[in-house]
C-alpha positions in Angstrom: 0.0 0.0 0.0 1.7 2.8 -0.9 -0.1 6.4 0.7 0.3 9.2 -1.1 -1.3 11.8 0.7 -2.3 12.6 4.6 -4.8 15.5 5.2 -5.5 16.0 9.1 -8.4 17.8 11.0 -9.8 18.2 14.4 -11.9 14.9 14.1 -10.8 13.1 11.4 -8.0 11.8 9.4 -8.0 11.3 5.6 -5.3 9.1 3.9 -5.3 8.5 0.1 -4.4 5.2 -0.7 -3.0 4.4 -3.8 -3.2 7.7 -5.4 -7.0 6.8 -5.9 -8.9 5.8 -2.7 -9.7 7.1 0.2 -9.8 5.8 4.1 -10.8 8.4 6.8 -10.5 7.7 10.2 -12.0 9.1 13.0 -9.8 10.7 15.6 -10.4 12.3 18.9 -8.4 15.0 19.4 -7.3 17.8 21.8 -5.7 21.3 21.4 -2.0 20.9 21.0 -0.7 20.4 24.3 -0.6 22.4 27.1 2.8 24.7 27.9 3.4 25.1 31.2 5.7 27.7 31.8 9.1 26.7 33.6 8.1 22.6 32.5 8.7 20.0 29.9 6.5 18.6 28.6 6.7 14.2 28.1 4.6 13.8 25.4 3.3 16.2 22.6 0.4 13.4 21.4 -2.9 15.0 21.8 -5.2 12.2 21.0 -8.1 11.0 23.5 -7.2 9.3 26.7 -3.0 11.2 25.9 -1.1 11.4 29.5 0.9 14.1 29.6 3.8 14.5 32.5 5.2 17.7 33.3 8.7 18.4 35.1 9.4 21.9 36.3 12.9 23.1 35.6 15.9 23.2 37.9 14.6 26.0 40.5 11.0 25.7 40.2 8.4 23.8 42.0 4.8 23.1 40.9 2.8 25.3 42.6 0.4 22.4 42.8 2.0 18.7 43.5 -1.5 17.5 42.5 -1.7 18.8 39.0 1.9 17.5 37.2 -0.1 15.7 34.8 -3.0 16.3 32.1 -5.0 14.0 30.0 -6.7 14.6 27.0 -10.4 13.5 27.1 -11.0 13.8 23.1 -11.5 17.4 23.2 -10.1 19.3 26.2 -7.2 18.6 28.8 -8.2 17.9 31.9 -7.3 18.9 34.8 -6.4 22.6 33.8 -2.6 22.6 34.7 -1.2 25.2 37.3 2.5 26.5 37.0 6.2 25.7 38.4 7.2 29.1 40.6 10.2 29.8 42.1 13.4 31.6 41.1 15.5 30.4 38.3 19.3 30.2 40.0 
């Protein structure tokens, strides 16, 4: 099978087969992924039932240990993330 061509929405994926047919596929997705300021991201997938892990950077601390991680639910990210504060060194 040889595709030829990818074209990517919100919902759905279309991928020409062949340089004559057509399969779509229907994909849940979220937003791009969250930045967190002062964090790094694990993950950039942002397809339904994504985990995404956040590590503050060297000098900053979540502000809530609670909410390190977001998940994407098909459409939004859940929970809303908070920040890392603190002082860079």
């Amino acid at each position: 099978m040889f595709v030829s061509r990818r074209i990517v929405g919100k919902n759905a994926e279309a991928v020409i087969v062949d340089g004559y047919s057509a399969v779509v596929v229907a994909v849940s997705r979220c937003e791009p992924v969250p930045r967190v300021e002062h964090a790094v991201a694990d993950s950039q997938l942002a397809v339904k039932d994504s985990v995404v892990h956040y590590r503050c950077l060297e000098g900053f601390l979540p502000a809530d240990l609670s909410a390190t991680s977001t998940v994407c639910d098909g459409t939004n990210w859940t929970p809303s993330l908070t920040q890392c504060d603190g002082n860079s060194p």
